[in-house]
N, C-alpha and C positions, 0 to 999 in steps of 0.2 A: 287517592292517597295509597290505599294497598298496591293496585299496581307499579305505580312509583317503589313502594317499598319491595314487591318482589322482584324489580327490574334492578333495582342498587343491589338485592342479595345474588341475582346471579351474574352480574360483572364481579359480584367481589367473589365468588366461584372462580371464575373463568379466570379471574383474573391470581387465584390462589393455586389452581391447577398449573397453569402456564410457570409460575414460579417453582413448582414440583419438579416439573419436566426440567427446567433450563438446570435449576441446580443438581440433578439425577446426570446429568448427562454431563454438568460441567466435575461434578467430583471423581466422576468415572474417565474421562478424558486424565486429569491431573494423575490420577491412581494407573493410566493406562491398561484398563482391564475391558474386555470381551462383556456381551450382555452374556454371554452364556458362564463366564466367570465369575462375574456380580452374583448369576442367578446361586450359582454353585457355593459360594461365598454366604452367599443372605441366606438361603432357604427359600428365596422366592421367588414362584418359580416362572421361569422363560418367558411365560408368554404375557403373564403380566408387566415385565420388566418393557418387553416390546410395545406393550399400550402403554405403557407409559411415554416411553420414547415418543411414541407418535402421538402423542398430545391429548390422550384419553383415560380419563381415573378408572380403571374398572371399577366395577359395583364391588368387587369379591373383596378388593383388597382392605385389610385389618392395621388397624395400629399399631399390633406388633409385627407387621412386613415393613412398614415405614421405622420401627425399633429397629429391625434387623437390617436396613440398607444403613442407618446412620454408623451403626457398631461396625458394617465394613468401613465406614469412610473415616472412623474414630472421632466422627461430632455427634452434638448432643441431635437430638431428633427434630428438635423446632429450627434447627439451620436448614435443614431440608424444605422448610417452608415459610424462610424470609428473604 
């Protein structure tokens, strides 16, 4: 039963990461802006922008980085991650 239940919690991870990433990249594409723009924009900086891209949450990153990428894209912060 636990393993069961920590194999559901890390697809539903993987599978919440992966929705960060496509929507980080689809509102950046719409906005047609540079990661180094975004980064310049958010405060957040380059090279977390770029793990994200490539499909990796850094450990570092805070709530209020994912705040500050919504307020570039002028949505609320939970669209970032439906």
């Amino acid at each position: 039963m636990y393993n069961k239940r920590m194999e559901a919690i890390k697809n539903e991870k993987r599978r919440l990461y992966k929705t960060i990433y496509q929507n980080l990249k689809r509102l950046r594409m719409q906005e047609n802006i540079s990661l180094a723009e975004l980064g310049s924009r958010s405060h957040v900086p380059l090279w977390m922008l770029e793990e994200l891209e490539q499909g990796r949450l850094p450990k570092e990153m805070m709530v209020t980085d994912a705040c500050r990428l919504a307020k570039v894209f002028h949505c609320p912060v939970h669209e970032l991650f439906q």
